[in-house]
N, C-alpha and C positions, 0 to 999 in steps of 0.2 A: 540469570533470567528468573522472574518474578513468579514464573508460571509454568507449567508444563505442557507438553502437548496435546494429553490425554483431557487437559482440563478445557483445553482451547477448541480438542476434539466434540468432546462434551456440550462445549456452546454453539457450535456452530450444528449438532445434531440435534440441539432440542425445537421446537417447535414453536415459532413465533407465536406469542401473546398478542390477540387485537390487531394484528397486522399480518399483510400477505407475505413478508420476506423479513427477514432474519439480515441486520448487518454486525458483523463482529471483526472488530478490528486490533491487529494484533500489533504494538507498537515494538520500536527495537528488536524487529526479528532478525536484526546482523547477532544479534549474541544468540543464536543455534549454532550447534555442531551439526557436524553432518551426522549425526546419529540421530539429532533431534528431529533432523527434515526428514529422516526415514520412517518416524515413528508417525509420520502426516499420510505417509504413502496410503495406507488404506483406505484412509478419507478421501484422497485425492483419486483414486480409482471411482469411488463409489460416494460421490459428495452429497449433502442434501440440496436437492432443487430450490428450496425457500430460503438458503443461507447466501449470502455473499461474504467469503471469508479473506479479507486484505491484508496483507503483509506489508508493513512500512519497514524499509529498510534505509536507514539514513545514507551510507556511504555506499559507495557501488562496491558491496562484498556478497557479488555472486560469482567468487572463483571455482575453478571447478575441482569440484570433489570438498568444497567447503560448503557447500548448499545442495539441496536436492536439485535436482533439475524442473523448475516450475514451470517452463516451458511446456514441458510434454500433458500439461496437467490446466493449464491457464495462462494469464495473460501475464507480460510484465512490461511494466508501464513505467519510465523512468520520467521525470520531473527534473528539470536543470532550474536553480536559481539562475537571475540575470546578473552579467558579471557589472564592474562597477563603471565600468565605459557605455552598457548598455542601458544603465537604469532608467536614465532619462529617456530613451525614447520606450523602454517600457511602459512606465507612467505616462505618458503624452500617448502611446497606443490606447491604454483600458481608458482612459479619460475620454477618447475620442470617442471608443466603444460604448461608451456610456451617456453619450452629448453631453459632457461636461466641458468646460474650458477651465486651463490650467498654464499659469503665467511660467515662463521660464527662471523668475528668479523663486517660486514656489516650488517646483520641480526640484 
């Protein structure tokens, strides 16, 4: 990891510039140990009101006792890519969603 807690503590506590909220976003947070997710707890107790701080975790590695538990703290939010049986009618959904028309040999 790139970065440390402390430092990510640090962004997510300073105080937005020219705007009402603060987004900080933390990429690759599967590479914490659970010592790292510990060193978040105090933030996550007492977080700043104006920050929204998101954790992207690419592969579903929130096993337990390998991550803090963010549950008790906020939300988590998983994301599924469409599998490859699905894609076509994913495209033909946002398409639709969008009053676009899209040919099936386009698709």
């Amino acid at each position: 990891m790139d970065v440390e807690p402390s430092q990510i503590i640090q962004s997510a506590r300073t105080i937005p510039f020219m705007a009402k909220n603060r987004l900080v976003i933390v990429k690759e947070a599967e590479k914490f140990g659970s010592s790292d997710w510990k060193k978040f707890e105090p933030y996550f107790k007492s977080p700043s009101t104006s920050t929204y701080l998101v954790f992207l975790i690419e592969k579903n590695n929130l096993k337990k006792g390998n991550t803090y538990n963010l549950n008790n703290f906020g939300k988590i939010i998983q994301f599924y890519s469409p599998k490859a049986n699905e894609l076509g009618l994913w495209i033909k959904f946002f398409a639709n969603k969008y009053e676009k028309n899209i040919s099936s040999q386009a698709i």
